[in-house]
C-alpha positions in Angstrom: 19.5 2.6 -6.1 17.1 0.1 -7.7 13.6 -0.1 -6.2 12.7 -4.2 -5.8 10.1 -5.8 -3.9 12.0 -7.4 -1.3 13.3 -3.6 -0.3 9.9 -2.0 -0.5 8.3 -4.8 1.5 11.1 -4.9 3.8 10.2 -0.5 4.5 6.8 -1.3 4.5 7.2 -3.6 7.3 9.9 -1.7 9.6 8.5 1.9 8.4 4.4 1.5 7.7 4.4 5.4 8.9 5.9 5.7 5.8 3.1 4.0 3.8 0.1 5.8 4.4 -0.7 6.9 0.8 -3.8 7.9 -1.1 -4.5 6.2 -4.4 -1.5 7.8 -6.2 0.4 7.6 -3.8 0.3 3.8 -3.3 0.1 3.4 -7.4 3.2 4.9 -7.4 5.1 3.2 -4.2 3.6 -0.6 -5.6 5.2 -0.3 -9.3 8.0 -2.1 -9.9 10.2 -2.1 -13.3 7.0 -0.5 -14.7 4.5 -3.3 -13.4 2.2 -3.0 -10.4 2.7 -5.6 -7.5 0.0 -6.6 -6.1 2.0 -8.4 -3.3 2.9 -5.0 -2.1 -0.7 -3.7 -2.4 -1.7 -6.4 0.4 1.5 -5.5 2.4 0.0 -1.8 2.5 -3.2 -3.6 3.9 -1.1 -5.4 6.5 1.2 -3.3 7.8 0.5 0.1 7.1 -2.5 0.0 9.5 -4.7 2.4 7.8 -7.8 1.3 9.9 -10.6 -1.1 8.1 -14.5 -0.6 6.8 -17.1 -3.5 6.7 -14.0 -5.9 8.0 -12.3 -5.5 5.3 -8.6 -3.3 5.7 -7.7 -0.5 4.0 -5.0 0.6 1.8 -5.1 4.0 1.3 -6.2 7.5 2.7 -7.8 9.1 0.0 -9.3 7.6 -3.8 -10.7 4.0 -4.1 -9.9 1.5 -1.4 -9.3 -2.1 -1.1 -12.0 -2.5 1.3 -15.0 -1.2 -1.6 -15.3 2.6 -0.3 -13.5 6.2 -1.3 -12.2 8.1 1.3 
């Protein structure tokens, strides 16, 4: 089956368990037809629930973050 946005967004929002990646790991889930989608790198931030640092959420486990640290 084809990955596209609309069903990784949609399993990001009913399945954010699913989502919590390190920095691989959230490479990997956001590329789409060999381009990375940013709109799913926010939807990590949203839903996933990883926690924040500084205010700012975060959108993976381990490797650079969104929110400016490595964890």
């Amino acid at each position: 089956m084809e990955r596209t946005r609309e069903g990784v967004l949609k399993d990001i929002k009913e399945h954010p368990e699913n989502h919590h990646h390190d920095f691989d790991g959230l490479h990997a889930c956001c590329v789409i037809n060999g381009a990375l989608d940013t709109l799913l790198m926010e939807a990590h931030q949203k839903y996933a629930n990883l926690g924040t640092n500084g205010g700012q959420p975060c959108d993976v486990t381990e490797g650079p973050c969104s929110c400016g640290a490595w964890h």
